[in-house]
N, C-alpha and C positions, 0 to 999 in steps of 0.2 A: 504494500500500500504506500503512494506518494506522499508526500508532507502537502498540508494546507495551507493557505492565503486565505482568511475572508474578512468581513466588510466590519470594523468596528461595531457597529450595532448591532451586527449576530451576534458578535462573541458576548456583549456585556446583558442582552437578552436572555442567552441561553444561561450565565452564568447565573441571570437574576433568579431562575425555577429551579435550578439545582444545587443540592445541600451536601454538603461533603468534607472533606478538609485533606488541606495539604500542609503539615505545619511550619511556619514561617520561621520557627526557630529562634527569631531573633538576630539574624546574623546579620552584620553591619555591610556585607561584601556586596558588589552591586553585580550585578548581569554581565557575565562577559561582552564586551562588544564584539564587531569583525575586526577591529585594531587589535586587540587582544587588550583593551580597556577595561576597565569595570563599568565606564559608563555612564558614572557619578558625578554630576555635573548641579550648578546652583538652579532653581526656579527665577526663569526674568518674572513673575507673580511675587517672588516671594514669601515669607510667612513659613512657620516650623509647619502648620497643616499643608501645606501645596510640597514643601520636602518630605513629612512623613509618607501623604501621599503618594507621590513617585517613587518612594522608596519600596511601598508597597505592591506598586505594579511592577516594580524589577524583581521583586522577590515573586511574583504572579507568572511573568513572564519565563522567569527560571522554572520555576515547576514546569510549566506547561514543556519548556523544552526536555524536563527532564523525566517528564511522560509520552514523550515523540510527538510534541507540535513543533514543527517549525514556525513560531513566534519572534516577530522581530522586536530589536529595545523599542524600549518607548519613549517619548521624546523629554523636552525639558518641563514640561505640562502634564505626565503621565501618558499621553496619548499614546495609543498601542494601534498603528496603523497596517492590520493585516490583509489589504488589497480589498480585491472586490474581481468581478466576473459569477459566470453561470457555478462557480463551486458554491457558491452559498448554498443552493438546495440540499448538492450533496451532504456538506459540511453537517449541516442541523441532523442526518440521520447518520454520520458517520460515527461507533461506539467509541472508536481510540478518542476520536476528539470530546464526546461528552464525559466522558469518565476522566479525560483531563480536566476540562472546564469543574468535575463535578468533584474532583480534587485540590484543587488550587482556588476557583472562587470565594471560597468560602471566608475568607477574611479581606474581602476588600472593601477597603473603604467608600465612604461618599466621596464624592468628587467635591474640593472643598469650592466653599462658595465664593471666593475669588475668582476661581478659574469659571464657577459657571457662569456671572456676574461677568466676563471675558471675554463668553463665548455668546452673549443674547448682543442683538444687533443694538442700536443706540434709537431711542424714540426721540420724534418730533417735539417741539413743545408745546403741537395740539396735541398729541396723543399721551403728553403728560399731564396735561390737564382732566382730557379724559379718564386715566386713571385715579386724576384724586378726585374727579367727582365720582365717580366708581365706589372709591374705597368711602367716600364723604355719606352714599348713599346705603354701604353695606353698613355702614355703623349707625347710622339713624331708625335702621328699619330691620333688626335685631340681631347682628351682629358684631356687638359691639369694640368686640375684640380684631375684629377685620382691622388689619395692618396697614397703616399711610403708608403710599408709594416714598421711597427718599427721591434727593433733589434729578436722579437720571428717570423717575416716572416707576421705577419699578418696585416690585413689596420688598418689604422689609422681614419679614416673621413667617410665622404660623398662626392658626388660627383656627377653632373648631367648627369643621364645616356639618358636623353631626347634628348640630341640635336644630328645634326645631325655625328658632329664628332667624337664624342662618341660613336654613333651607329657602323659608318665609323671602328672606334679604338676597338670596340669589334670583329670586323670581321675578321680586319687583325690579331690581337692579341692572338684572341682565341685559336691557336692550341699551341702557349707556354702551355696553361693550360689543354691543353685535347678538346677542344672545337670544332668540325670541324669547318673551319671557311664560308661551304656552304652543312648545314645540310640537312642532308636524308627529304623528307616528310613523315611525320607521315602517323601510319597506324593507322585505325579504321573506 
């Protein structure tokens, strides 16, 4: 059987359903590069979470190779860029590769919010405004805890979307954002 290449978002997919463990051990060493590197390199983000981070995917990326993925490093942001093309379909029913993924994912982290914060495109400052009347209206109409956008338009927090005013405050609210707020029924 060949080694695989696939699309970043299979692999962190597949890893999200499957429970397993490869254990990290702790060890400070980073992923061999092709220089014969370790790899270990600073985050331009920043911040001991974007370095633990990365650390973590080197030590993700090691397992994987040493369950027979061929896994490339990842970069200075975590990012583990394994190609793309038609293997994808194959990849999701291939057992070497789940039984790695379902080895090694299991201690990774979030992607820290710097880098996701990074990665979201930049809003207008009509669409910032739209969001604080968004967030102006999910608090008045029972979610009170619904989180101001900060000064780039985007949330700040969490928030419990559980209860029922919440529920209540995404209905009325919804069409600020696009949302009808008494949606079609699905077809299928």
């Amino acid at each position: 059987m060949g080694t695989y290449r696939i699309l970043p978002a299979v692999a962190a997919a597949v890893v999200m359903f499957v429970v397993g463990g490869c254990g990290g051990g702790g060890e400070e060493a980073g992923v061999p590069t092709a220089d014969g590197g370790t790899g270990v390199s600073a985050s331009p983000s920043g911040g001991d979470d974007v370095a633990a981070y990365v650390q973590a995917r080197r030590e993700y990326v090691k397992c994987l190779r040493e369950n027979g993925i061929d896994a490339p490093d990842p970069d200075a942001e975590g990012d583990i860029d394994f190609g793309g093309g038609d293997i994808v379909r194959t990849l999701k029913k291939d057992p070497k590769f789940l039984a790695a993924t379902q080895k090694c994912g299991k201690d990774l982290p979030a992607v820290p919010e710097s880098i996701e914060k990074g990665n979201q495109p930049s809003l207008s400052a009509e669409q910032i405004e739209v969001e604080r009347r968004y967030a102006a209206c999910m608090q008045k109409n029972g979610a009170a805890d619904f989180p101001d956008p900060g000064p780039d338009g985007l949330g700040q927090g969490e928030w419990d979307q559980t209860s029922a005013g919440a529920k209540r405050a995404t209905r009325v609210c919804g069409p600020i954002i696009g949302v009808p707020a008494t949606p079609s029924p699905g077809k299928g």
